[in-house]
C-alpha positions as CSV (number, residue, x, y, z in Angstrom):
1,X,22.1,149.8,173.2
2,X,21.9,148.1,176.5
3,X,24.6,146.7,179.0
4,X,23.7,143.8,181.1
5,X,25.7,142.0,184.6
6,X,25.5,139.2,185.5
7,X,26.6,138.5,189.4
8,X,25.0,135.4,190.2
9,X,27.6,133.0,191.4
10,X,26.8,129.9,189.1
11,X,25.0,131.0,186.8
12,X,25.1,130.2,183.1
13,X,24.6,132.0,180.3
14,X,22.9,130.6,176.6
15,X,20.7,131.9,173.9
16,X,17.3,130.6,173.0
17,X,16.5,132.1,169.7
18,X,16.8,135.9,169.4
19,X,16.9,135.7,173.4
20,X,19.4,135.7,175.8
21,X,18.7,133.3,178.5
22,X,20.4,132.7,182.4
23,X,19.8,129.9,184.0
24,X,20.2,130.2,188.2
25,X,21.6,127.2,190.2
26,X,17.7,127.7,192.1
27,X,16.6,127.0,188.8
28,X,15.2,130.2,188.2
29,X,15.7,131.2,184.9
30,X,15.6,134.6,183.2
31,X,15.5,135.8,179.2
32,X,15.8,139.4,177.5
33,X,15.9,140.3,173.8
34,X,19.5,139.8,172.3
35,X,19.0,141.9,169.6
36,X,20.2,145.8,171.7
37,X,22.9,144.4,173.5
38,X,25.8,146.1,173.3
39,X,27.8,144.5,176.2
40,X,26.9,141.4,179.0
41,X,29.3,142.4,181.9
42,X,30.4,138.3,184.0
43,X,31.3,139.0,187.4
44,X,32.9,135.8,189.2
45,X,32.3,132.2,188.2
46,X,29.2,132.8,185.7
47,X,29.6,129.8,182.6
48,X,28.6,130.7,179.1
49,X,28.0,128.4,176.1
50,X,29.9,127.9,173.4
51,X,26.8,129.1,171.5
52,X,26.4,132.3,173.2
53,X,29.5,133.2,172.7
54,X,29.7,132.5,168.7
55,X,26.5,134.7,168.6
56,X,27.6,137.5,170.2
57,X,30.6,137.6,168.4
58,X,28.5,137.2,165.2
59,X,26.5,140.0,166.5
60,X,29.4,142.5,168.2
61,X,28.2,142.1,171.6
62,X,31.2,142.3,173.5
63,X,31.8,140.1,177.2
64,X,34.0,141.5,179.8
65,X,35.2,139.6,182.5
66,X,35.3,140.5,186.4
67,X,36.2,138.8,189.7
68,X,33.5,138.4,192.0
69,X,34.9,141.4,194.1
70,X,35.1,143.4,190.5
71,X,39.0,143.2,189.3
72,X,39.0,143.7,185.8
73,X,40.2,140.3,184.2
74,X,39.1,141.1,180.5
75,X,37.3,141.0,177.6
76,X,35.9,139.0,174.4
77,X,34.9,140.7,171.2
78,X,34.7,140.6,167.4
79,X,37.2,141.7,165.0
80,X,34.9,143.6,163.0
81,X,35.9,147.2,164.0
82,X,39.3,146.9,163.5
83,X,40.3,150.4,161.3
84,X,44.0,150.0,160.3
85,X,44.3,153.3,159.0
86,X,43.5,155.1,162.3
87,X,45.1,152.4,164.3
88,X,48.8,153.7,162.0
89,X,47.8,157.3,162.8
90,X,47.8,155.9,166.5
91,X,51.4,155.0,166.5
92,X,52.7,157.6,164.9
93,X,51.7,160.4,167.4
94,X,54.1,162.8,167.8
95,X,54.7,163.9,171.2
96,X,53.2,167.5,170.8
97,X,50.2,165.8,170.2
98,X,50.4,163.9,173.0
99,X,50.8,166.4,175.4
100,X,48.9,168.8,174.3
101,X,45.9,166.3,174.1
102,X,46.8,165.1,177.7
103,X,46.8,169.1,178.7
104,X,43.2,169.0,178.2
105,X,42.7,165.6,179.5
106,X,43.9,166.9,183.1
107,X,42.1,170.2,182.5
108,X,38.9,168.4,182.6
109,X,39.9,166.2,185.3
110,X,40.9,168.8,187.6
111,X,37.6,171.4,186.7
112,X,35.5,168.3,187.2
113,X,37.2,167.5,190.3
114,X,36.7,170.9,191.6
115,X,33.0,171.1,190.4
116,X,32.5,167.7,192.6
117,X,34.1,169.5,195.8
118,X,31.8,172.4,195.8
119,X,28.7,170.0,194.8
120,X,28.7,168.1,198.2
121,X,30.6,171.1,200.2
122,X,26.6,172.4,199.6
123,X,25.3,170.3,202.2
124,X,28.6,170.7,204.3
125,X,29.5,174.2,204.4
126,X,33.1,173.3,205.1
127,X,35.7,176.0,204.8
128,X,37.3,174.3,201.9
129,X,38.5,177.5,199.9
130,X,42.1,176.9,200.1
131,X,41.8,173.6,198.9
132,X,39.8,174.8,196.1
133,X,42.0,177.7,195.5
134,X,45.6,175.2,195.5
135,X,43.6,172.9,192.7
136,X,43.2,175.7,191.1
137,X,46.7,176.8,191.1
138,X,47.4,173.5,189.6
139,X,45.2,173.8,187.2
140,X,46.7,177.1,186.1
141,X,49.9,175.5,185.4
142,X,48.9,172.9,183.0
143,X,49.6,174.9,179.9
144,X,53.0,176.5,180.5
145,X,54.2,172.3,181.3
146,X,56.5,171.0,178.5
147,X,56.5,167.5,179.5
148,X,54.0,164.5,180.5
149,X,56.3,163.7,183.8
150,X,55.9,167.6,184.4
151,X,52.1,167.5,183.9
152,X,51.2,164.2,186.0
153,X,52.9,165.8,188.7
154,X,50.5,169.0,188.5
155,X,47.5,166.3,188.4
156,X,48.6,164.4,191.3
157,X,48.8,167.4,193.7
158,X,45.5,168.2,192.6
159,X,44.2,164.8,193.4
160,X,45.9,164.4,196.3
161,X,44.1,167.7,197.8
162,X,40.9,166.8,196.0
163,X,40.5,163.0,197.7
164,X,41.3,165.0,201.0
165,X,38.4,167.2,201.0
166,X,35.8,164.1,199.8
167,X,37.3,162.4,203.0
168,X,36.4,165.6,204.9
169,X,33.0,165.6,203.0
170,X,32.5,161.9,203.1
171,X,29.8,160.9,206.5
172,X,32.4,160.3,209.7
173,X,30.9,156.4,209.2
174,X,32.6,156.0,206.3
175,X,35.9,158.4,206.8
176,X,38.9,157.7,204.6
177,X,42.5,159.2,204.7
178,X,43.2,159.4,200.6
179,X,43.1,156.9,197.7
180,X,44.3,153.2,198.4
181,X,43.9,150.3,196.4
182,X,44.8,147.2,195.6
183,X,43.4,145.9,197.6
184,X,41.0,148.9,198.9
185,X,41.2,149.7,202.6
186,X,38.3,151.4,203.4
187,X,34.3,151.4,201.8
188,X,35.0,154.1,199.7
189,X,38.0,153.1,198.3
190,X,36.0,149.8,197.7
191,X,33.0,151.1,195.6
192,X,35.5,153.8,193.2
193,X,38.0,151.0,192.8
194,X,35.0,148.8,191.5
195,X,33.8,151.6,189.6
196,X,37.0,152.6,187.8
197,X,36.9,148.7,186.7
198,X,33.5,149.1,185.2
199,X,34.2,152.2,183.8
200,X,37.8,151.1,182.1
201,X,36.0,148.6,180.3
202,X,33.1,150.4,179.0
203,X,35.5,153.0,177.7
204,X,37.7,150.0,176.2
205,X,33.9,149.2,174.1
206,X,33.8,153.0,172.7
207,X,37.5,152.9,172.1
208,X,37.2,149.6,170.5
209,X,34.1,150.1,168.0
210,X,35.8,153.5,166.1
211,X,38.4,151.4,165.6
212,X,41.4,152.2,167.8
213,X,43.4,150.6,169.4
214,X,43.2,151.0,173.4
215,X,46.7,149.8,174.3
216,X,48.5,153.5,172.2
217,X,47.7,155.9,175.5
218,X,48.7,159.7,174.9
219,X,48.9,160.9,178.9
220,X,49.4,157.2,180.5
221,X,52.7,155.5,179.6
222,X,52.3,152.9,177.4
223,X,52.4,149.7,179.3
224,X,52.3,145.5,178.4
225,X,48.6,144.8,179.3
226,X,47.3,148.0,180.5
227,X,44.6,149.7,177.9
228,X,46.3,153.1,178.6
229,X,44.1,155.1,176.0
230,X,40.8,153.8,178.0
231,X,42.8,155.2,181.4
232,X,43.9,158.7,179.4
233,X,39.8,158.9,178.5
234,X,38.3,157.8,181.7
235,X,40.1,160.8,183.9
236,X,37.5,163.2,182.8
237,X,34.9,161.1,183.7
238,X,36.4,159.8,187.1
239,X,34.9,162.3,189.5
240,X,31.4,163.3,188.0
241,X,30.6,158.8,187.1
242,X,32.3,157.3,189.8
243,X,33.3,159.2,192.9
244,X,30.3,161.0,193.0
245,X,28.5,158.0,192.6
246,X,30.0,156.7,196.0
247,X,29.8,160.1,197.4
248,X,26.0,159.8,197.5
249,X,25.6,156.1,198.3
250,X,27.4,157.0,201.3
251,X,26.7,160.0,202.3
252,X,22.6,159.0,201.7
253,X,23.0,155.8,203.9
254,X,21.9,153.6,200.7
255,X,24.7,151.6,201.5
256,X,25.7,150.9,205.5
257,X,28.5,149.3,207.0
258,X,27.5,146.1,207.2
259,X,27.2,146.0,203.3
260,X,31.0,145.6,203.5
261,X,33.5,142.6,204.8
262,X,36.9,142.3,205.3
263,X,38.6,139.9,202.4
264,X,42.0,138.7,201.4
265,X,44.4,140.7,202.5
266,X,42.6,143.3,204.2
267,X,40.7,144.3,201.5
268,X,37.2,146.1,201.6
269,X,34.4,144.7,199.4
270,X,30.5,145.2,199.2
271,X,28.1,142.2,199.9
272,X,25.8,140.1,197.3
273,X,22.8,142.5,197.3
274,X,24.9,145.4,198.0
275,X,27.3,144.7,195.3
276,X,23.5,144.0,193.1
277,X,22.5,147.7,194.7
278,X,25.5,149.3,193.2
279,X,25.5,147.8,189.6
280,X,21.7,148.6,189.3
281,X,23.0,152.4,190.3
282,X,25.8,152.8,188.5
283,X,23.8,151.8,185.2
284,X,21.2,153.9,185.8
285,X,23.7,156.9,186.7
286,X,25.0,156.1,182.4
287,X,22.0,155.5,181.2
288,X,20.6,159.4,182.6
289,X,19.9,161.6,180.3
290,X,21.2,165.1,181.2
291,X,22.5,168.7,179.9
292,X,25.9,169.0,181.1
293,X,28.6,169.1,178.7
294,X,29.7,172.4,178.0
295,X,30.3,172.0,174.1
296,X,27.0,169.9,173.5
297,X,23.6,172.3,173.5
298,X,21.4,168.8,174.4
299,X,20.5,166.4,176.8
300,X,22.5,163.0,176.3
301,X,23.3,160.6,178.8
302,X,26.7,159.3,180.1
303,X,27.0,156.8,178.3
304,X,26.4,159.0,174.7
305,X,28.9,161.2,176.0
306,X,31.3,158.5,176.3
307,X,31.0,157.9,172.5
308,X,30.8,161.7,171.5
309,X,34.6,162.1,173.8
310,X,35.9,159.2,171.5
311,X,34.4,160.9,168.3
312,X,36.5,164.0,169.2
313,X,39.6,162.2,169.9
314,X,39.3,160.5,165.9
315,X,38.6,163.7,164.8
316,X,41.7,165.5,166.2
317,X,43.8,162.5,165.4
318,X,43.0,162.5,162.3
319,X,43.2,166.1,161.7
320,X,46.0,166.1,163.5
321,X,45.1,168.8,165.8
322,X,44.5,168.2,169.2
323,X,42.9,171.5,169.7
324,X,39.8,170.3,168.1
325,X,39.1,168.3,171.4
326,X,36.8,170.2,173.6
327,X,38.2,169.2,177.4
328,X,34.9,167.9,179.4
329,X,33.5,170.4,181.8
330,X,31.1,169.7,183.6
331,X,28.7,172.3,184.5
């Protein structure tokens, strides 16, 4: 299954057949197959027609919905995958299972976190053991906490030292002093703030088609409007999809300075064809097939691995145990 985004201001989107077809305000227009799309990702003021939209919901091809600049505004999809029974399990979690669930949730964060830092430290050769060795000491603590607050608190220290040493990492054109957002200060803050949107959503899809519902969170606080189960799942994957991706943009001069302006409020946001560049890289990144999960003996790209983190979430939930999800470590 395929993903496609659609940034061109003005655009619109329509089917033709068993094709999908974008029509350009230079009159330009563009078609691909229908039939493997999984997801058509609208970024700004892009129309679609009423029959595209009644064909992808006949076909479960889900739309999300993004500013120009990337905010997440939301999604439309078919009711088909609605699966009551897991969706009753949901809301009755007790709240062992929640944190123990959430212990491993921050496990893999913090491991891949670490596994990040020592990745571009290769090219550095900073003196960054102490930093390394207080994450750690973090990490060790997980398991003995007997609350959420408790364990967040653990997680945050850990991020807090591990967003330092990328800014120490980061090239000196791009320095940053910690995570900002809303808006983002600073390029990389920028491009992992768009990311993390992207990311939420596709999470929200895997979430979505086993039939779960993506607002009953386990490590997150349940919130009005917030999908907190997608943000519990996309931790793990927030360092080794999304940092790193803006790690090496960066730090390889794909992207420069002037492929960022200053915008409402002081905000930091990429140009046309940079914002273009970063799309095309970031769905090639999910799309890469590679062996690195530690409790899956094959190649299998991002995006599968996604799916295979939701699988094990059902599976413990519906067991009931949340030992029998496997933390993701990357190696």
């Amino acid at each position: 299954m395929s993903y496609v985004y659609i940034c061109e201001q003005g655009a619109v989107v329509g089917v033709e057949g068993n094709r999908l077809q974008v029509k350009y305000k230079d009159g330009m227009v563009k078609t691909l197959p229908i039939e493997p799309l999984e997801s058509i990702e609208l970024f700004g003021r892009v129309q679609v027609s009423t029959a595209c939209l009644t064909e992808c919901l006949k076909r479960g091809i889900t739309l999300g919905f993004f500013s120009t600049t990337g905010a997440y505004y939301g999604r439309l999809s078919s009711t088909n995958h609605v699966h009551v029974e897991r969706q009753r399990l949901q809301a009755a979690m007790s709240p062992e299972f929640c944190l123990g669930l959430s212990k491993r949730l921050v496990s893999g964060k913090i491991s891949n976190q670490m596994v990040t830092v020592r990745r571009y430290n290769r090219y550095q050769e900073m003196d960054l053991e102490e930093d390394l060795k207080a994450m750690k000491r973090n990490l060790e603590k997980i398991e003995q906490c007997t609350g959420i607050e408790e364990l967040m608190g653990y997680e945050g220290a850990a991020a807090r030292i591990y967003f330092s040493c990328l800014g120490k990492l980061i090239d000196r054109e791009f320095y940053f002093e910690g995570r900002n957002r809303r808006p983002p200060k600073d390029p990389f803050n920028s491009l992992i703030s768009l990311g993390y949107a992207i990311l939420l959503n596709e999470i929200y899809g895997k979430i979505e088609a086993k039939g779960l519902n993506p607002y009953f969170g386990v490590l997150h606080q349940d919130r009005e409007k917030h999908p907190t189960l997608a943000s519990d799942f996309m931790e793990e994957w927030r360092a080794v999809l999304i940092d790193s991706l803006a790690m090496s943009l960066l730090n390889g001069h794909e992207l420069k300075e002037v492929d960022f302006y200053k915008g409402e409020n002081g905000g930091i946001f990429l140009e046309k064809d940079a914002f273009k560049l970063y799309l095309d890289r970031l769905e090639k990144k999910l799309r890469t097939d590679q062996k690195y999960l530690s409790y899956v003996d094959y190649p299998t790209s991002f995006r599968r691995a996604i799916e295979l983190q939701v699988n094990q979430f059902v599976k413990a939930l519906e067991e009931e145990d949340y030992n029998l999800y496997e933390p993701i470590f990357i190696r």
